[in-house]
SEKOLLUM-945626 format. One record per residue: residue number from 0; residue in three letters; x, y, z of N, C-alpha, C, CB in turn. Coordinates in steps of 0.02 Angstrom, whole numbers, plus 50000, padded with zeros to 5 digits. Glycine has a CB too. Layout:
<recs>
(NUM; "ALA"; (X; Y; Z); (X; Y; Z); (X; Y; Z); (X; Y; Z)),
...
</recs>
This chain:
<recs>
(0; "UNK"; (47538; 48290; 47152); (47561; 48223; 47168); (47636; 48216; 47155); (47523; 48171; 47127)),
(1; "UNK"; (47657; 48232; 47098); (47740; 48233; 47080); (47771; 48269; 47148); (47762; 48287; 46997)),
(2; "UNK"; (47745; 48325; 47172); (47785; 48374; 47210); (47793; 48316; 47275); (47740; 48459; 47228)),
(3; "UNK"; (47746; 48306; 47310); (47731; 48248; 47352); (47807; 48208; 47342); (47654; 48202; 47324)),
(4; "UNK"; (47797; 48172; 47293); (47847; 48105; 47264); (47938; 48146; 47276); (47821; 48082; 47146)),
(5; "UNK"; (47923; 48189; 47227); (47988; 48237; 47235); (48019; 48244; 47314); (47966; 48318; 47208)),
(6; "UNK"; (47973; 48267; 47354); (47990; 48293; 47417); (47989; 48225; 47471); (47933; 48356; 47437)),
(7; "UNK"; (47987; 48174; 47468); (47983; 48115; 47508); (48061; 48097; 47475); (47908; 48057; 47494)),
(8; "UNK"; (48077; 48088; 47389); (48117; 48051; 47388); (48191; 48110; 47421); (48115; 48015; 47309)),
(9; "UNK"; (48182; 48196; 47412); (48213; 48220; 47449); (48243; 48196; 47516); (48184; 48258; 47452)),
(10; "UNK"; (48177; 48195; 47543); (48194; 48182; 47604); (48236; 48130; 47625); (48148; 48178; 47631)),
(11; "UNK"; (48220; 48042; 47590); (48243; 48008; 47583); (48318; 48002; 47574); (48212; 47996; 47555)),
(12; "UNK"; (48336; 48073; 47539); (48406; 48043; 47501); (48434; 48081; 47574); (48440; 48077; 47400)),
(13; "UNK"; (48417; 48132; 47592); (48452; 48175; 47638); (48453; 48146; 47707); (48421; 48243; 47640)),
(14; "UNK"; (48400; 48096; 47718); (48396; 48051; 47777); (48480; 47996; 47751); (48296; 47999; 47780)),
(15; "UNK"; (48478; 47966; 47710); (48540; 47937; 47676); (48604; 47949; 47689); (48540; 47949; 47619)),
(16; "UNK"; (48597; 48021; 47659); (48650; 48034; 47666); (48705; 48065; 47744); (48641; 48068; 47617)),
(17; "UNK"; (48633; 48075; 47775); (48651; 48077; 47864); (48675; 48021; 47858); (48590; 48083; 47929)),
(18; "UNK"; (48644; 47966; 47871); (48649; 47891; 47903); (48729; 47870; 47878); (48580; 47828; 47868)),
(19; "UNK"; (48751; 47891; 47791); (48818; 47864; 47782); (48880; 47923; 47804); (48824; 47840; 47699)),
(20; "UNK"; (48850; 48005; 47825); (48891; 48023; 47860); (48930; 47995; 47900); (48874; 48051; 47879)),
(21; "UNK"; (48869; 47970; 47965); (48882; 47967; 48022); (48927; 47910; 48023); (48827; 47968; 48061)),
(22; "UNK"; (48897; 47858; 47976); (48946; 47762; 47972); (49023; 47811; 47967); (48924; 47683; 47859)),
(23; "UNK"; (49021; 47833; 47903); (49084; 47888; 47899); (49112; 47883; 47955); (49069; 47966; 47888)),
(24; "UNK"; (49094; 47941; 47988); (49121; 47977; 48039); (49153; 47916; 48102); (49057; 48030; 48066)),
(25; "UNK"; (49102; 47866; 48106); (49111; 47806; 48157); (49187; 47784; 48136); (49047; 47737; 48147)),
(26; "UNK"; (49186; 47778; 48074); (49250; 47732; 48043); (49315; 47765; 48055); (49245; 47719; 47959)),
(27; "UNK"; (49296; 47828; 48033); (49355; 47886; 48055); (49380; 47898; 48095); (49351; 47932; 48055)),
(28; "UNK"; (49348; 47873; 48153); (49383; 47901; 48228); (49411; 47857; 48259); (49339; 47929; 48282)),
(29; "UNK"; (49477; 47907; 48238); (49538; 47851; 48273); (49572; 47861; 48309); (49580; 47825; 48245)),
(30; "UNK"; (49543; 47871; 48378); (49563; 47871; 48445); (49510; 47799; 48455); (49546; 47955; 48496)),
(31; "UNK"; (49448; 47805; 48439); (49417; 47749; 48458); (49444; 47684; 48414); (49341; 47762; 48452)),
(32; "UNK"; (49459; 47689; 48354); (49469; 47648; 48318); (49542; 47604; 48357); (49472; 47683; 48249)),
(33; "UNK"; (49595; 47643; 48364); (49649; 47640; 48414); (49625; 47583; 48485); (49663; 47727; 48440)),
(34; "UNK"; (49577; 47621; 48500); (49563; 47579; 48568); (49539; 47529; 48555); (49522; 47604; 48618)),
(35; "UNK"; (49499; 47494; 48510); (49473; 47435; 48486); (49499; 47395; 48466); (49441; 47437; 48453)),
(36; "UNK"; (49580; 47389; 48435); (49654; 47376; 48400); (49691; 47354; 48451); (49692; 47440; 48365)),
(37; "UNK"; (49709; 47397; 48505); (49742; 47408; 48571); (49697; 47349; 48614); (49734; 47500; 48603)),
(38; "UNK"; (49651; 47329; 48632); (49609; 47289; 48645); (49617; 47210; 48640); (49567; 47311; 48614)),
(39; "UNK"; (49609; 47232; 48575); (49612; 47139; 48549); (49674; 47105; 48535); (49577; 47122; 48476)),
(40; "UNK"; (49742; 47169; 48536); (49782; 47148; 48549); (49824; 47124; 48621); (49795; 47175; 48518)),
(41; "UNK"; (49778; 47155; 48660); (49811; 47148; 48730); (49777; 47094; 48759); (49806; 47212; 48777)),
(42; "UNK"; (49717; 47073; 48717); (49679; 46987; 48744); (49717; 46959; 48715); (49599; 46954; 48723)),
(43; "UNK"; (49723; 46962; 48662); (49755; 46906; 48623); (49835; 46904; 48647); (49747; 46922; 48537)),
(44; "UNK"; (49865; 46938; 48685); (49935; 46930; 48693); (49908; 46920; 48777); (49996; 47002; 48663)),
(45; "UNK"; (49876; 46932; 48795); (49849; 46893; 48884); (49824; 46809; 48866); (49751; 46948; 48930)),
(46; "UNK"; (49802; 46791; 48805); (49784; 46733; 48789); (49847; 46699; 48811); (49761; 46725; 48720)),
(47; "UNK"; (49875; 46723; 48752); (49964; 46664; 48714); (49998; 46657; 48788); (50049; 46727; 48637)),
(48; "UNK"; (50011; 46739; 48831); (50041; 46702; 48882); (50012; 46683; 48923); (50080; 46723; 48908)),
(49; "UNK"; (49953; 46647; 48974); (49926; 46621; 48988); (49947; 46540; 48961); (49877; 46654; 48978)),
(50; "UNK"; (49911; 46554; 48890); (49923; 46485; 48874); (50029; 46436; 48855); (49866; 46489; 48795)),
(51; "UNK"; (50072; 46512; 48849); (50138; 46475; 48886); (50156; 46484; 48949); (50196; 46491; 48859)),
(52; "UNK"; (50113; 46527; 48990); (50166; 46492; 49061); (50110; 46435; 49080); (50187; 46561; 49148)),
(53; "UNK"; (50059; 46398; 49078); (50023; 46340; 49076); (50057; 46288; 49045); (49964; 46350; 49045)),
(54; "UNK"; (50104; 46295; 49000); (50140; 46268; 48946); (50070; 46220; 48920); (50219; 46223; 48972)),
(55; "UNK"; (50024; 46247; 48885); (49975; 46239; 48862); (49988; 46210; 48770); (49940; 46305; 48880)),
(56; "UNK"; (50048; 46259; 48747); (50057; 46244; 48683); (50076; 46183; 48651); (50091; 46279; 48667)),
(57; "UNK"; (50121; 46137; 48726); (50127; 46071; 48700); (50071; 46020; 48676); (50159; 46041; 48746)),
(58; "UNK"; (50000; 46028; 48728); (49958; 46005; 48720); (49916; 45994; 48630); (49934; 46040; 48770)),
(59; "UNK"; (49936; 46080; 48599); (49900; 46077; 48552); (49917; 46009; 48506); (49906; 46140; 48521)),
(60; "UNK"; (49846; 45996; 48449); (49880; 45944; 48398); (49932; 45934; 48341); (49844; 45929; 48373)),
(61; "UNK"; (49979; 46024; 48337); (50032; 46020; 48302); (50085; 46011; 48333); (50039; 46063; 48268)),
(62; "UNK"; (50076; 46029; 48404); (50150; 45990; 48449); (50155; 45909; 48448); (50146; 46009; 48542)),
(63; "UNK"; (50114; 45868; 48424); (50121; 45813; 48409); (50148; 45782; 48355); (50082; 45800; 48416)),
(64; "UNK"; (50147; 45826; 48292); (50155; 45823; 48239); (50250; 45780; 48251); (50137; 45906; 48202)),
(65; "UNK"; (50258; 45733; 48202); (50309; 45716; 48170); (50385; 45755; 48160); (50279; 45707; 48119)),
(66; "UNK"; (50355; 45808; 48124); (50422; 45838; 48111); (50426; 45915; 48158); (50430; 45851; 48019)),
(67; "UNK"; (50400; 45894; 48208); (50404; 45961; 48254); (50460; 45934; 48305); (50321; 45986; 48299)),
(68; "UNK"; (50521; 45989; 48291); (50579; 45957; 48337); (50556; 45968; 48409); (50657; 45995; 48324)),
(69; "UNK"; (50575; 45935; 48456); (50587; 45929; 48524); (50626; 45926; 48551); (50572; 45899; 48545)),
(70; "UNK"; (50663; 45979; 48592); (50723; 45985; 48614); (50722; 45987; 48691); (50754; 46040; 48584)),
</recs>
């Protein structure tokens, strides 16, 4: 019965320790990691200008604000 117990929690740890390889390995790769970076920066900078040649930014509720100069 021990041997049983022994050899499951084996297995267990070695199943483990695949699974946090691999997260590892996911995190590490940075060509992909790069492209995912490269990405959200190129929405997010397709957002902003979008939203200035719309001249969208006046709209927001800090362009209303008081001490926001207007020139």
């Amino acid at each position: 019965m021990g041997s049983t117990a022994t050899e499951i929690a084996r297995a267990a740890t070695a199943a483990n320790a695949t699974m946090v390889k691999s997260q590892y390995e996911a995190v590490t790769n940075l060509p992909l990691l790069a492209a995912f970076v490269a990405f959200a920066v190129a929405q997010s900078l397709k957002v902003l200008t979008t939203w200035y040649s719309l001249d969208l930014f006046s709209r927001l509720p800090c362009a209303s604000h008081p001490l926001v100069a207007k020139n």
